[in-house]
C-alpha positions as CSV (number, residue, x, y, z in Angstrom):
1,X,-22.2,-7.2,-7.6
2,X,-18.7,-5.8,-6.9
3,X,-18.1,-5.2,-3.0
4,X,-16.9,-0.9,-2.9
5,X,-16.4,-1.0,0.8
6,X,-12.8,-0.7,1.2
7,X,-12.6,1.3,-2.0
8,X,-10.3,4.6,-1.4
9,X,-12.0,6.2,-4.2
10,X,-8.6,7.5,-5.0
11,X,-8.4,6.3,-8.7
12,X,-5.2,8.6,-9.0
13,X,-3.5,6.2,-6.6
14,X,-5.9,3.2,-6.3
15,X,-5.9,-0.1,-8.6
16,X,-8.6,-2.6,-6.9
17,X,-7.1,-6.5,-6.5
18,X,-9.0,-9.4,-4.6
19,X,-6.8,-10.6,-2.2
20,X,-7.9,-14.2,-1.4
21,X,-7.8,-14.4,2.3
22,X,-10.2,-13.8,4.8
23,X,-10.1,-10.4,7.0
24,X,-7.9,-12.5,9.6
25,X,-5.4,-13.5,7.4
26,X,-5.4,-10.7,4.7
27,X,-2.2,-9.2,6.2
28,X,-0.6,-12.5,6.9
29,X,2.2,-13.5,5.1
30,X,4.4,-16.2,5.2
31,X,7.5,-14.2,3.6
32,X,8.3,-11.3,0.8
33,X,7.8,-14.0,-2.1
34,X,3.8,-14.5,-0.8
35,X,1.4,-13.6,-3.8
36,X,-0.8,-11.8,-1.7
37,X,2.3,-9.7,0.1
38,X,3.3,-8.7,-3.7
39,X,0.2,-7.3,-4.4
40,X,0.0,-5.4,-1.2
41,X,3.4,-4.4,-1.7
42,X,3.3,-3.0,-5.1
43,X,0.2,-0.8,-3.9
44,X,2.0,0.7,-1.2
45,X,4.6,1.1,-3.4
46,X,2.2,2.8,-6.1
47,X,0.3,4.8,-3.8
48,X,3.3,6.5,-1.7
49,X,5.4,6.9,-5.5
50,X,4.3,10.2,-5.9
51,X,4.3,12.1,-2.1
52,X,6.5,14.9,-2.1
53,X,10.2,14.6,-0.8
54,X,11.0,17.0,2.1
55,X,9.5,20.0,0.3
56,X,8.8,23.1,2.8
57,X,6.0,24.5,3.2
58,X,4.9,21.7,2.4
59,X,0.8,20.9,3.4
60,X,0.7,17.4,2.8
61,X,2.8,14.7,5.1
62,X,5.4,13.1,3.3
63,X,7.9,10.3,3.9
64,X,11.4,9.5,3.1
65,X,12.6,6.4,1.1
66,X,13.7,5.2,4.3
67,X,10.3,5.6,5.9
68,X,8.9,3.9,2.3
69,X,11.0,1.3,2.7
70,X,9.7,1.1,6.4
71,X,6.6,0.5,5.5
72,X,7.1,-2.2,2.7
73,X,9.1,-4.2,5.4
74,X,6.6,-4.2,8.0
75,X,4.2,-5.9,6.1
76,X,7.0,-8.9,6.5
């Protein structure tokens, strides 16, 4: 049986990958070339493709590439 628990249910934005760590070390990486910080890389990158661009009004929160970029690099 597949585990749905963390699913977004977002299948606009969402592609489902096993990462194989445990919930400790799932978001510990030991550098930008880390399998596992790829993958979660390329989702962020997928799922924050799309968000607007300083549109006003605008009802949905959107970020800059610098704020994208932000993002990405924390995950180093």
């Amino acid at each position: 049986m597949e585990d749905t628990s963390s699913y977004l249910n977002l299948p606009a934005i969402e592609t489902t990958e096993h990462i194989g760590r445990n919930h400790m070390d799932m978001c510990r990486f030991s550098g930008p070339e880390d399998v596992e910080y790829r993958k979660v890389a390329a989702a962020l990158r997928r799922m924050t493709a799309n968000l607007p661009e300083n549109q006003v009004p605008n009802p949905r929160p959107s970020l800059t590439p610098e704020q994208r970029q932000q993002l990405r690099d924390s995950l180093r």
